[in-house]
Backbone bond lengths (Angstrom), bond angles and torsions (degrees), N, CA, C in turn:
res aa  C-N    CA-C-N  psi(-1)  N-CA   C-N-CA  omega(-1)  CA-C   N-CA-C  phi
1 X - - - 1.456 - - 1.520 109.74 -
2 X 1.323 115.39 145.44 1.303 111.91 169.22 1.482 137.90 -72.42
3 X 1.648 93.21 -19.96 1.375 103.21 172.94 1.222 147.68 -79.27
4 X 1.162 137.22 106.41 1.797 139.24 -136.99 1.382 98.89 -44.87
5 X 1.692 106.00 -75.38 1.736 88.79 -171.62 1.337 122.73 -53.84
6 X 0.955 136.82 -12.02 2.080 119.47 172.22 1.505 112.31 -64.94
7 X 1.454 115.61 141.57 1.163 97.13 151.23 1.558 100.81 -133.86
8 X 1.348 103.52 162.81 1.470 126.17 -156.17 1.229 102.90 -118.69
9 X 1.370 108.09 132.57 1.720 102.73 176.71 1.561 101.55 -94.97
10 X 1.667 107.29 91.95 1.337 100.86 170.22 1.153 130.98 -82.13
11 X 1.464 124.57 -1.94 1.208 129.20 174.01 1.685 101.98 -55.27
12 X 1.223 114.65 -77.26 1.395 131.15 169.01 1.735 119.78 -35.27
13 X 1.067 118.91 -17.05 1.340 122.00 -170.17 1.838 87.61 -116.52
14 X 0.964 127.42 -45.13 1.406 122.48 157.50 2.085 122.01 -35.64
15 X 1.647 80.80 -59.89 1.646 73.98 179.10 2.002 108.25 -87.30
16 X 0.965 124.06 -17.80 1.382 115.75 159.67 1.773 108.13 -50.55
17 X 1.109 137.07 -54.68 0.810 124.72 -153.79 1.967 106.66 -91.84
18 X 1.460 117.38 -4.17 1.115 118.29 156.88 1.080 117.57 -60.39
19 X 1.187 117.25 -41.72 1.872 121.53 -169.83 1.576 105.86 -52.90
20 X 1.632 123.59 -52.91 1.288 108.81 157.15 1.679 146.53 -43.14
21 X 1.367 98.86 -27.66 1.443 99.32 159.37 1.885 119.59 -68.46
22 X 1.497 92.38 -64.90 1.329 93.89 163.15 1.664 153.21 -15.70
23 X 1.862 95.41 -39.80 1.028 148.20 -149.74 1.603 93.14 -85.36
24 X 1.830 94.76 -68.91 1.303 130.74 168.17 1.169 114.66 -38.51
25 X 1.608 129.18 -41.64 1.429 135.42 -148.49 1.709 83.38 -95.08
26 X 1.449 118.92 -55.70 1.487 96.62 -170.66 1.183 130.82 -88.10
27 X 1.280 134.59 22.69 1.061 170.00 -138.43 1.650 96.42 -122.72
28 X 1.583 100.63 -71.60 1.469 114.59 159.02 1.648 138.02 -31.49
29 X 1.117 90.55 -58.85 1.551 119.81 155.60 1.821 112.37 -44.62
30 X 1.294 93.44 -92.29 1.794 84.00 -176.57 1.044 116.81 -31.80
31 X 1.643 118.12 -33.31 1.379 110.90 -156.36 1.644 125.70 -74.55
32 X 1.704 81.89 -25.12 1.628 103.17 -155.86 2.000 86.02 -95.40
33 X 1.529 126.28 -11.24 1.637 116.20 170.13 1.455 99.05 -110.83
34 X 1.172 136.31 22.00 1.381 127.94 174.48 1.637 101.32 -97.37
35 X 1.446 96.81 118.42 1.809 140.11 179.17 1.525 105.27 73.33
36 X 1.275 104.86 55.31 1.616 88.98 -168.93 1.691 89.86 -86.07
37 X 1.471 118.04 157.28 1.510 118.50 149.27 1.070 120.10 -81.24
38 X 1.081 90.62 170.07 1.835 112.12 -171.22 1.294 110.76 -46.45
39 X 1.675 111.42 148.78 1.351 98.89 168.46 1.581 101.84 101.13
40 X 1.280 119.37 171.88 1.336 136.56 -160.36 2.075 92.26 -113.53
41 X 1.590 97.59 110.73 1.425 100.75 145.93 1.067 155.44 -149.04
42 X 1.428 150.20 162.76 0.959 149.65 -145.03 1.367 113.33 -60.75
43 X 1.076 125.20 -51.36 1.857 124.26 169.87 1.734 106.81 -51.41
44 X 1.731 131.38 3.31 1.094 100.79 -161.06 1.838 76.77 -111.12
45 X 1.142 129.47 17.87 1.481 111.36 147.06 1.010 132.25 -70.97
46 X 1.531 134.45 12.11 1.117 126.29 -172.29 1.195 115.41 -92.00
47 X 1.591 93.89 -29.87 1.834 114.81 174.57 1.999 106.61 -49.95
48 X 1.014 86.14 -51.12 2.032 89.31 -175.39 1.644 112.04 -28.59
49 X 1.527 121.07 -58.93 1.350 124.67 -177.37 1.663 111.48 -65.84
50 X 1.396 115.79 -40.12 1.323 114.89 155.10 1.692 125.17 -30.56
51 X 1.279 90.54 -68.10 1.690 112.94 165.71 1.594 125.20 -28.67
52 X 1.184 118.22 -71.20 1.714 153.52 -169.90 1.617 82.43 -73.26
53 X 1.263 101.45 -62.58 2.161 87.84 -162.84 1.951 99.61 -50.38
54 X 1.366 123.16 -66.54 1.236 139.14 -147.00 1.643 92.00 -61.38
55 X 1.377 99.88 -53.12 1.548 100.09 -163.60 2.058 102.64 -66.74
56 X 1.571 106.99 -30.72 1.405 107.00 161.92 1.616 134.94 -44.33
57 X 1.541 112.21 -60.51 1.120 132.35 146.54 1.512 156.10 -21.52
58 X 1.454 81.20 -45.92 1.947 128.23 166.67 1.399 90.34 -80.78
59 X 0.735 129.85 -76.88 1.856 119.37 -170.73 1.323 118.76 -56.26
60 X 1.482 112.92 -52.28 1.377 99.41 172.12 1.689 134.84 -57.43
61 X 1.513 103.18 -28.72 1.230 124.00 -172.48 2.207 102.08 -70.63
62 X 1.228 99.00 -18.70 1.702 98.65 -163.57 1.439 97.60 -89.09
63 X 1.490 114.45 -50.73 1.750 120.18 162.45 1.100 101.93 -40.07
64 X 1.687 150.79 -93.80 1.019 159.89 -118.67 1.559 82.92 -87.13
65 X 1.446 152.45 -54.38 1.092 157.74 165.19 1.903 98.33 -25.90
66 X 1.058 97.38 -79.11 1.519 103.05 -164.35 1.720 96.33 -66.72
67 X 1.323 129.81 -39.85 1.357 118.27 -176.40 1.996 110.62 -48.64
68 X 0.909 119.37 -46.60 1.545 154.40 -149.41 1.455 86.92 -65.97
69 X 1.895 103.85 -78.86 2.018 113.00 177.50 1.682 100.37 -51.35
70 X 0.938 111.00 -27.61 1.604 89.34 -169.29 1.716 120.43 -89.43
71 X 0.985 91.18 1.68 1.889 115.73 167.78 1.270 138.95 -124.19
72 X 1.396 93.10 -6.16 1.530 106.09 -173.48 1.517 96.78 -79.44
73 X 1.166 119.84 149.32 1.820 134.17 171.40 1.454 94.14 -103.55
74 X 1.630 99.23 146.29 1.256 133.84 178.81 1.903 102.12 -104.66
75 X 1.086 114.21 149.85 1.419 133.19 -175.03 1.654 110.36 -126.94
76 X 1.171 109.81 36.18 1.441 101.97 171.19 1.430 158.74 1.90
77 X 1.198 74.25 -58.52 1.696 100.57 168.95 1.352 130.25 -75.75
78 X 1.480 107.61 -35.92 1.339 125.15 -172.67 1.836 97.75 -103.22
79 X 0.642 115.07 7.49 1.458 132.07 173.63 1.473 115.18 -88.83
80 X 1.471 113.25 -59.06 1.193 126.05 -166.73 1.769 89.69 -86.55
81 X 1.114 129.37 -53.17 1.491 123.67 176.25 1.671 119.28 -46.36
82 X 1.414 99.28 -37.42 1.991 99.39 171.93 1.264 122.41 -76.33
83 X 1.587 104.04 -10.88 1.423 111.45 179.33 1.639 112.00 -67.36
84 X 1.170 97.81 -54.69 1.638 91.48 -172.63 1.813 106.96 -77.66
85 X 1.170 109.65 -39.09 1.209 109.90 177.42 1.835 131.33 -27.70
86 X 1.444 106.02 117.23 1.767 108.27 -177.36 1.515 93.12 81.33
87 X 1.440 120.72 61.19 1.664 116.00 -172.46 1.257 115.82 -0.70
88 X 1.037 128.32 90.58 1.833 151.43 -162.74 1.753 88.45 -98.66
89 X 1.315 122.47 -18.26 1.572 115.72 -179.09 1.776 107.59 -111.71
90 X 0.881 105.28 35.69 1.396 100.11 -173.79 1.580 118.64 -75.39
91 X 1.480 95.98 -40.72 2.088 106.11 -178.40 2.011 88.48 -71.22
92 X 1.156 136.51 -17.22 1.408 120.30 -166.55 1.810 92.28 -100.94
93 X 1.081 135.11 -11.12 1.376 134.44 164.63 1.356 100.90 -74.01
94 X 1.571 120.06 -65.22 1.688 101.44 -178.60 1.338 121.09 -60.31
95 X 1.360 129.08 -25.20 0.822 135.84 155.33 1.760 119.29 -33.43
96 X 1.598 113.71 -56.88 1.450 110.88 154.71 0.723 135.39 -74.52
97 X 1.252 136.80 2.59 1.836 130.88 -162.11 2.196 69.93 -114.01
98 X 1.063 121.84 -29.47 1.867 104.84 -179.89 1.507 97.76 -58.52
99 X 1.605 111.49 -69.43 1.429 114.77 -162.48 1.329 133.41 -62.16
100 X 1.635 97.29 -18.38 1.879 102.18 -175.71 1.480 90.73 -97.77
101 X 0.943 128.98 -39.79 2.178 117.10 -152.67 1.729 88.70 -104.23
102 X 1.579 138.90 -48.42 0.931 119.75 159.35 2.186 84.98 125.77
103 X 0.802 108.24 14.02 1.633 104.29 -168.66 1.891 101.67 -103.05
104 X 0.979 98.43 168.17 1.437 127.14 -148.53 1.803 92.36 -68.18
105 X 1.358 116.54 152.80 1.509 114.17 -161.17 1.997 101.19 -88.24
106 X 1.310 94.24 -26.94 1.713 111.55 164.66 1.071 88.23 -50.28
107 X 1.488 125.50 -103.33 1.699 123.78 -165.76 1.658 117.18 -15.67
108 X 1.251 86.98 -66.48 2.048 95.28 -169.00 1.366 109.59 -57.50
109 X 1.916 119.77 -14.13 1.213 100.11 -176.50 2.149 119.47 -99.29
110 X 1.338 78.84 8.98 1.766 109.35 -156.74 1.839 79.72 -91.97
111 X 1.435 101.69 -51.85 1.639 102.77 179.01 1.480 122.71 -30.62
112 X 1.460 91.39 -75.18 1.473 120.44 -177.51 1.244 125.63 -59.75
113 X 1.922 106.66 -28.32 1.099 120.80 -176.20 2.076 106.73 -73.83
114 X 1.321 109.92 -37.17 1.411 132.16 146.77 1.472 114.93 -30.26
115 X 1.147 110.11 -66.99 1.396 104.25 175.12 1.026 125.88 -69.56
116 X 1.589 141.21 -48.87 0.817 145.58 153.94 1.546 132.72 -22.11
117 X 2.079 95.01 -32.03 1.638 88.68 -179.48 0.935 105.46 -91.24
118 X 1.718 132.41 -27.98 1.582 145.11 -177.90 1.434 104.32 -67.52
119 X 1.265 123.16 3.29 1.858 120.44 -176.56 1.231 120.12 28.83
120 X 1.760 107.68 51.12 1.544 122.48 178.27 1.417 104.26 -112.07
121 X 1.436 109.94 139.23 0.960 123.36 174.28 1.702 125.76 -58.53
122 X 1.217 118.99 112.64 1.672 109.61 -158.77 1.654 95.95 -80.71
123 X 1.647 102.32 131.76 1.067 133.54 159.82 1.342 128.06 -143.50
124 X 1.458 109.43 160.45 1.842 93.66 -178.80 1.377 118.68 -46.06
125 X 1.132 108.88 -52.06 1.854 92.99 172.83 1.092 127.11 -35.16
126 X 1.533 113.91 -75.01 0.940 113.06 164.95 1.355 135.40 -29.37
127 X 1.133 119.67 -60.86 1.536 132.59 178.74 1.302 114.48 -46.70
128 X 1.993 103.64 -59.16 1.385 100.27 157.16 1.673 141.84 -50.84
129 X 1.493 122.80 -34.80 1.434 121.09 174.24 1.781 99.01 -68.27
130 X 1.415 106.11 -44.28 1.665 93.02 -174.96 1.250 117.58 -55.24
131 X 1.642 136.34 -60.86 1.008 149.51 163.04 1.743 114.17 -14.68
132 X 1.586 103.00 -80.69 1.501 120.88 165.78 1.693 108.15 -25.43
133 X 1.850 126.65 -75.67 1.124 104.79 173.24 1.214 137.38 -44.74
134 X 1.429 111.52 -40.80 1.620 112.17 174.68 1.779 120.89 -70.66
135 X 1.695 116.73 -23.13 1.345 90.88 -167.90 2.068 88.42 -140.10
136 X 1.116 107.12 7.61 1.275 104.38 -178.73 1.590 120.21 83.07
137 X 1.316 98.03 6.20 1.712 103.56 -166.28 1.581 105.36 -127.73
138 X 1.352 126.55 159.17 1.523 130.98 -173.36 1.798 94.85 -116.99
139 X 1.489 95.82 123.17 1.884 87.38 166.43 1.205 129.06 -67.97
140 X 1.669 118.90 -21.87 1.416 107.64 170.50 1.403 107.62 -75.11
141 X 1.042 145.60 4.90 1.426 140.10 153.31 1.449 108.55 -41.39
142 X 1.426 104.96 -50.80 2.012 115.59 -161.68 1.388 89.83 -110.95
143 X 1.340 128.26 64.72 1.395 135.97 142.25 1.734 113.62 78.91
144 X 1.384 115.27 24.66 1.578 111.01 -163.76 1.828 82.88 -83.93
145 X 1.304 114.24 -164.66 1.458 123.99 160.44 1.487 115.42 172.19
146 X 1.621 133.59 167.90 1.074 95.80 -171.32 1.438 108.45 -90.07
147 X 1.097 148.38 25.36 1.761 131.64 174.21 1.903 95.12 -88.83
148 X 1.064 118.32 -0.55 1.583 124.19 178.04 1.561 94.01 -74.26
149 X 1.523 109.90 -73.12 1.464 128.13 -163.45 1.850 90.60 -47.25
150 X 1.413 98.45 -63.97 1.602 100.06 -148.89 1.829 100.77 -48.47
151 X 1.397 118.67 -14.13 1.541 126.78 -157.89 1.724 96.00 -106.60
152 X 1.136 124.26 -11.43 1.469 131.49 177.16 1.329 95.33 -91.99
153 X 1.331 133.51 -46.01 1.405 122.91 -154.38 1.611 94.16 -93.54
154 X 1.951 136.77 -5.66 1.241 110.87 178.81 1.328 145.50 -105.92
155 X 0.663 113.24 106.93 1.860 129.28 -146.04 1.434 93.97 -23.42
156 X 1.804 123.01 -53.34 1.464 121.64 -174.34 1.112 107.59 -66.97
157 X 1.076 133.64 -32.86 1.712 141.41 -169.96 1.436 110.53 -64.32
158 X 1.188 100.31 -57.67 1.860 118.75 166.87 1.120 121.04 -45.98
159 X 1.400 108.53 -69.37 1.936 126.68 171.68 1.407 105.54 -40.28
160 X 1.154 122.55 -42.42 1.714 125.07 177.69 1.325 129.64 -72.51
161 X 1.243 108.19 -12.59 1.194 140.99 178.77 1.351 101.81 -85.77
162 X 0.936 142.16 -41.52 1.443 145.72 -170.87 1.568 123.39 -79.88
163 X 0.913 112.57 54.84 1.769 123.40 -148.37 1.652 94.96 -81.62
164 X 1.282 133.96 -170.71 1.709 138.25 168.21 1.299 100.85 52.50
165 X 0.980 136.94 91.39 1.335 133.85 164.23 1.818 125.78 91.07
166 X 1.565 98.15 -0.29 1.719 117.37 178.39 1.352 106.23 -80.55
167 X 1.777 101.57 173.50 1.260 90.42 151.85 1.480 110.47 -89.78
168 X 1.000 157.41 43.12 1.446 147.29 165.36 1.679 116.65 -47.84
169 X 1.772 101.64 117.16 1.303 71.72 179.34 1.650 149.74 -53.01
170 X 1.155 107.04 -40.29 1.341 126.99 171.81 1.834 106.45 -24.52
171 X 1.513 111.38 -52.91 1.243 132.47 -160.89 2.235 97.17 -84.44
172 X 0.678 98.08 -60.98 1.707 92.43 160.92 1.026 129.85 -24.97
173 X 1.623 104.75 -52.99 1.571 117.97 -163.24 1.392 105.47 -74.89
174 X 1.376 112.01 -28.04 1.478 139.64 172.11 1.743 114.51 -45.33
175 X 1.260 95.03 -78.05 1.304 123.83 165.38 2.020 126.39 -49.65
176 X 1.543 94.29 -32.13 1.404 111.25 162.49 1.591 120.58 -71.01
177 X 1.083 109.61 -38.23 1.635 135.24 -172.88 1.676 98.06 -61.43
178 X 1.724 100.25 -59.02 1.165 106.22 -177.38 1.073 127.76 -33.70
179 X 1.470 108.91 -77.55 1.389 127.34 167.19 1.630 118.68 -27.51
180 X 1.435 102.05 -57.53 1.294 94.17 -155.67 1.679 111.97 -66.50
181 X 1.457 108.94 -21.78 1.628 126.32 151.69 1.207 116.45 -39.08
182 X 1.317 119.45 -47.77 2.184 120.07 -170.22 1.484 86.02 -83.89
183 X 1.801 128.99 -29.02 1.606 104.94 -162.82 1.529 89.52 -67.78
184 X 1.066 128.15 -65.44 1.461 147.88 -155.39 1.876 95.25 -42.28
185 X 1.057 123.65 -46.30 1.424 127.37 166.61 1.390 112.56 -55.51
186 X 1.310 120.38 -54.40 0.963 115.71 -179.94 1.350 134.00 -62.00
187 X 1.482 99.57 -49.31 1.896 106.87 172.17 2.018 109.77 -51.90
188 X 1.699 103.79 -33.43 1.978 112.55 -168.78 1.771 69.00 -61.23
189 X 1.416 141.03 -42.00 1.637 108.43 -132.44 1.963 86.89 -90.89
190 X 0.965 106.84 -43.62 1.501 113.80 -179.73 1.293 110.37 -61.21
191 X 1.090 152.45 -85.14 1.510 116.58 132.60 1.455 127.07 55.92
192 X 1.479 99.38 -93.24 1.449 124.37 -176.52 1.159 106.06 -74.49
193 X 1.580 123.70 -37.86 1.403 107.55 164.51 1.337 143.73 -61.59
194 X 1.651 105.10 -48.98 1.567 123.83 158.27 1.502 105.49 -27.30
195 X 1.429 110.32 -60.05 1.667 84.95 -179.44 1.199 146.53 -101.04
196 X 1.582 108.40 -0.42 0.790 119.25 127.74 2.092 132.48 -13.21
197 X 1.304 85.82 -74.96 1.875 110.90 159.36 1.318 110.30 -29.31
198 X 1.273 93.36 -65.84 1.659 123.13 -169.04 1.840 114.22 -52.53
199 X 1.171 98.55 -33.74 1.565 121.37 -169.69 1.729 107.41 -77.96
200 X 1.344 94.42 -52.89 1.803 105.30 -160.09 2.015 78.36 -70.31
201 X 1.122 95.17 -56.58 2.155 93.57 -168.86 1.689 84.86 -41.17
202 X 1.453 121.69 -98.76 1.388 103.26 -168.71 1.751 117.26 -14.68
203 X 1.275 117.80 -76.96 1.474 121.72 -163.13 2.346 96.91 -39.76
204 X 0.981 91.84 -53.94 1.470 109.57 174.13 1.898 107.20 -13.60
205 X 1.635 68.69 -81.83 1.481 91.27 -156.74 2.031 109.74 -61.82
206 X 1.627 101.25 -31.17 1.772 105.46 176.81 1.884 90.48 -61.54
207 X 1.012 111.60 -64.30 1.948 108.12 -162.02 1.562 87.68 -31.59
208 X 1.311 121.30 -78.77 1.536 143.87 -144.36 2.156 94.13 -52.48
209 X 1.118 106.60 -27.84 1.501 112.80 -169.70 1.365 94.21 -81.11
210 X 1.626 119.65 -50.12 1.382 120.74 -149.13 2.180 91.77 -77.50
211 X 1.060 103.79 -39.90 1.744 107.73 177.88 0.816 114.37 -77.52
212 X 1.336 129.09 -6.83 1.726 126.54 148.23 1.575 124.56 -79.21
213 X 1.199 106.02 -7.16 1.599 114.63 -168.29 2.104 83.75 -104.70
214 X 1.222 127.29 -50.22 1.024 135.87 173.17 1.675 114.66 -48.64
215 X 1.306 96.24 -62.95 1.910 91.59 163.11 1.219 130.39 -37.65
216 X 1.935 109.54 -54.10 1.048 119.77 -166.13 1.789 98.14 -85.83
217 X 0.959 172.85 -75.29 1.179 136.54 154.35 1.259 121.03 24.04
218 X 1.119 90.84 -88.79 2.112 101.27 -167.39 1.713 102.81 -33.95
């Protein structure tokens, strides 16, 4: 942006917008080995520059990735304050008033939607007088209470809640673990390849010495 006070996370908007090249590059790729016959051919050099850019890109983008988290400042406070802010938990309240009292997700959202327009702070009372006008019934009757509410409305409380596929932390750390297991495979196989690499270049380079010593003879 041009304008002084913004700031822009261009790092991040930098590597977002690599992914489209990237995107581009393999895209390229399929296109340029899709139905090839057998055998080695000449149209499949085109793929190579495809190759070199993406895999270029990809690297730079993971540095600049990891440079970025490892400098970036966290705001805590103002973090956890925007969270709730403009009831940001509202679908995880109907969400409770479904699972604890057992009533229809229409209702719970008519509730909340109630509260939300009255800019009252949801509490059992509350919840209860709203409820009551609309259906004649109180949810703490059918087991609501407030350590329910206070655990619907907290962003960490919620997030933790979200386990298999959330971000919960618990489930991250999981998922972090993972990874760092396939890298660790991966670097033993690369590794094994490099010298592999490493081996044939040696073997390479003795033939190429010994048929030069053989030439020069002749």
């Amino acid at each position: 942006s041009i304008m002084p006070q913004k700031k822009n996370p261009d790092v991040a908007e930098l590597i977002r917008g690599k992914t489209g090249s990237t995107v581009a590059a393999l895209v390229g790729i399929l296109t340029i080995t899709k139905a090839l016959p057998q055998s080695y051919n000449r149209d499949l050099q085109e793929a190579t520059a495809h190759l070199w850019s993406a895999a270029a890109d990809t690297l730079a983008s993971v540095c600049m990735t990891a440079g970025m988290i490892d400098t970036m400042k966290m705001h805590e406070e103002t973090l956890a304050r925007q969270a709730t802010a403009g009831f940001a938990m509202a679908t995880e309240l109907a969400d409770t008033l479904v699972r604890r009292c057992g009533i229809s997700f229409r209702t719970a959202h008519q509730i909340v939607g109630t509260l939300a327009r009255m800019d009252a702070v949801p509490s059992l009372w509350t919840i209860d007088e709203t409820c009551f006008s609309m259906t004649g019934r109180r949810l703490s009757d059918s087991g609501l209470d407030e350590q329910a509410i206070t655990d619907a409305l907290d962003p960490v409380s919620e997030i933790g809640s979200r386990a298999s596929g959330g971000p919960a932390p618990g489930d991250v750390a999981r998922v972090i673990t993972i990874f760092e297991n396939e890298l660790q495979k991966d670097l033993i196989a690369l590794d094994v390849r490099c010298n592999r690499v490493n081996d044939a270049a040696r073997m390479l380079d003795h033939e190429v010495r010994r048929r030069t010593r053989m030439i020069s003879v002749v």
